[in-house]
N, C-alpha and C positions, 0 to 999 in steps of 0.2 A: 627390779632390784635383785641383785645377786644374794644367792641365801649365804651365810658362813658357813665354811666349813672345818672340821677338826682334823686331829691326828688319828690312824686306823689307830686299835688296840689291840694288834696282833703283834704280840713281841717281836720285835726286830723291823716293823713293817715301816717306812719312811712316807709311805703313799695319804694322799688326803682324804675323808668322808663325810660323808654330808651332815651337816651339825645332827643331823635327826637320826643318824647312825653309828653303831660302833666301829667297824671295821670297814674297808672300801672297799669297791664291787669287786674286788682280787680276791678279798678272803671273805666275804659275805655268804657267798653259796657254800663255801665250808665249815663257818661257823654255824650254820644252818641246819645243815645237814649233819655235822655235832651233836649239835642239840636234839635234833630228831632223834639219831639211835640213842642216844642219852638220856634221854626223859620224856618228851613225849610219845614213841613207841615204846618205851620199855614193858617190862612185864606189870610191874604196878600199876604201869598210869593204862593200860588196855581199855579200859572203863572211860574213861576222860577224853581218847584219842575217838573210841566208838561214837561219843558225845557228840564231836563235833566232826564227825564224819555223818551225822545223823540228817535226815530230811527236815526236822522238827528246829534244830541248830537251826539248816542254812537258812529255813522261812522269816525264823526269826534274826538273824543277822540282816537278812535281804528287807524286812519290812523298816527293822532300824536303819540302815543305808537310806532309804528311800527318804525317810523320817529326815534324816541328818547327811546330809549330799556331801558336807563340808568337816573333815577334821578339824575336831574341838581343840585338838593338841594345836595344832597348827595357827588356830584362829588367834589360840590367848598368847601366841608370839606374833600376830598380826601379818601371816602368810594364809592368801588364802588357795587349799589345797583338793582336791574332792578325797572324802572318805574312800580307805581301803581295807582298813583291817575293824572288827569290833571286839570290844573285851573290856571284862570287869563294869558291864551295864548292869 
């Protein structure tokens, strides 16, 4: 079954993304990489960013993946997808 997909949300952008995304693989890596100098490197967040650059993070990311193969997000829309990212566990 083909997934839906939306409208990017990059001002001006005509291009389509995947309903699970905001913006399409055109401006993806630069709303990304936004974000990165933006707030998670910043000087504030340095504490947050060390966090999850940590060995202690990835074990416990890696032991929940392992736990949970399958994105939750994904399931309670009835796609099923293997997990990629973990957060707010």
């Amino acid at each position: 079954m083909a997934r839906p997909m939306r409208a990017c949300t990059k001002p001006g952008c005509r291009e389509m993304a995947d309903y699970t995304e905001s913006y399409c693989s055109k401006h993806k890596g630069a709303a990304a990489k936004q974000y990165n100098e933006q707030v998670r490197f910043s000087k504030e967040n340095k504490h947050i960013a060390a966090f999850y650059n940590s060995k202690e993070w990835k074990q416990v990311r890696n032991s929940f993946i392992y736990a949970n193969p399958l994105c939750k997000r994904c399931l309670d829309e009835g796609a099923v997808t293997p997990a990629k990212i973990v957060h707010h566990i």
